[in-house]
N, C-alpha and C positions, 0 to 999 in steps of 0.2 A: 331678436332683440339685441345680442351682441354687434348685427351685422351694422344697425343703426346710432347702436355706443363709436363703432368704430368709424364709421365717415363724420360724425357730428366731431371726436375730435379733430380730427385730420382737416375738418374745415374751419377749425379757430383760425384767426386774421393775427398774424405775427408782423405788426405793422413798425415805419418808419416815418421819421418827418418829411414831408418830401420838399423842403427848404435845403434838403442833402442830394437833390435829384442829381444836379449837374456833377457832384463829385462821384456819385455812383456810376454813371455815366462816364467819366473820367476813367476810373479804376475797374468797369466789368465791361465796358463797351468795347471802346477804342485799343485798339492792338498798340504793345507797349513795343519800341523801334530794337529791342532789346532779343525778345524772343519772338516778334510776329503772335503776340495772342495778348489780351487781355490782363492787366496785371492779377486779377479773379477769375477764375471762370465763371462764375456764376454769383448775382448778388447776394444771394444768403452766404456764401462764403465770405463776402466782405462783410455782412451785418454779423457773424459769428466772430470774425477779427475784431470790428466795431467794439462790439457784447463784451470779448475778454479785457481787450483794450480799456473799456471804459469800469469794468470790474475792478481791474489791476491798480487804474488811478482813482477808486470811489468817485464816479462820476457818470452822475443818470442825469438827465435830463426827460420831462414829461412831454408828452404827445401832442401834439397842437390838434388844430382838429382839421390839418387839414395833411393826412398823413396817405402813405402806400404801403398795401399788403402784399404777405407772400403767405400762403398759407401751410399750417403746421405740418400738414400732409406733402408738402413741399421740404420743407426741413428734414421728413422721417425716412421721405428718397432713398438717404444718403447715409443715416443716421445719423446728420447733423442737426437734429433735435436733442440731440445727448447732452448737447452744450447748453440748452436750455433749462431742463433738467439737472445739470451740473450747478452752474449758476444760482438757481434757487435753492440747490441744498445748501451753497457755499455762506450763499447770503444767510441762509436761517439758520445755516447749523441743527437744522432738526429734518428726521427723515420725514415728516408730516408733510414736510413739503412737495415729496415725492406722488404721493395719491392724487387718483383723479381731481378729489374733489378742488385740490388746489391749484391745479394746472392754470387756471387762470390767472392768479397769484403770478406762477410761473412765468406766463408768457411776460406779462405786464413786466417785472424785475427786469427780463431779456430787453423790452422794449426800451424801457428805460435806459439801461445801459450800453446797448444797441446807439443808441441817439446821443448818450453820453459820451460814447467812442468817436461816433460820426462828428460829433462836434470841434471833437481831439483833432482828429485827422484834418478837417477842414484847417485848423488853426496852425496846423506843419505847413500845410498846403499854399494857403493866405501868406505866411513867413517867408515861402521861397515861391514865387510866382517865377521864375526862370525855371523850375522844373516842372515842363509841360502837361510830362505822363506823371509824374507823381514817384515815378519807380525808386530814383534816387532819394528823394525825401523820407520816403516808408521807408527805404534798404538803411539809411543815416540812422532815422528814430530806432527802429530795432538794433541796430549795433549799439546807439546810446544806452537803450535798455539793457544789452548784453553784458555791457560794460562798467553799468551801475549796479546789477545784481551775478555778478560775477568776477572770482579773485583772479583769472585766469590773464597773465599778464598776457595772452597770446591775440585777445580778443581783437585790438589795435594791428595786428596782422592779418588776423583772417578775412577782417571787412573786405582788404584788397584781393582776397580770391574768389570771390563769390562769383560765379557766373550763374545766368540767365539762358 
């Protein structure tokens, strides 16, 4: 009975809009000139960037109905389903959120937010069409963020050492 509790979760659909295809494609395909790989290795790592990203600014957007899965068993790999998990506690503020029963709850929050990120990024992306791979754009927004949630007057220095 356990053995069937555990692949029916593993196979919930941890989905995207796929109107975000070409930028994931962008950011987990194409090898960045920078390091010779991918600026993701893998797309659930950009949809977990996505997730927080779209968390951090309160911005979910819903599921069109014409989306792409990666399933939860795919997330748990890695134990980058934590983030999902996290997320929904974060939102509720109640551990209830945690139990099976609400996993779906769960996923859906992620999805949301997932999409709500991807939207984010798209709109850095659309801003600066001169940056191909994307790498500079993402490396800017995170320094801006660095910079806004932190006193550290060093922040404005270290953008320039960052190597790839």
């Amino acid at each position: 009975m356990s053995e069937v509790k555990e692949r029916e979760w593993r196979n919930i659909n941890v989905r995207r809009n796929r109107k975000y295809e070409a930028l994931v494609e962008k950011l987990c395909s194409r090898k960045s000139s920078y390091s010779n790989k991918p600026v993701f290795e893998f797309n659930k790592d950009l949809m977990v960037f996505a997730a927080v990203l779209g968390y951090e600014r309160s911005m979910k957007e819903n599921l069109d109905s014409d989306s792409i899965q990666i399933t939860l068993g795919t997330y748990a790999s890695d134990e980058k389903d934590g983030y999902i998990y996290l997320l929904a506690l974060l939102e509720s503020q109640k551990t209830e959120s945690l139990k099976d029963v609400n996993l779906d709850a769960s996923v859906k929050s992620f999805e949301q937010y997932c999409n709500g990120g991807l939207s984010i990024i798209q709109s850095w992306m659309d801003d600066n069409p001169g940056d191909i791979e994307g790498v500079d754009t993402l490396v800017d927004r995170i320094f801006d963020q660095l910079s806004l949630s932190s006193n550290d007057n060093d922040v404005e220095h270290a953008k320039k050492d960052v190597e790839f």
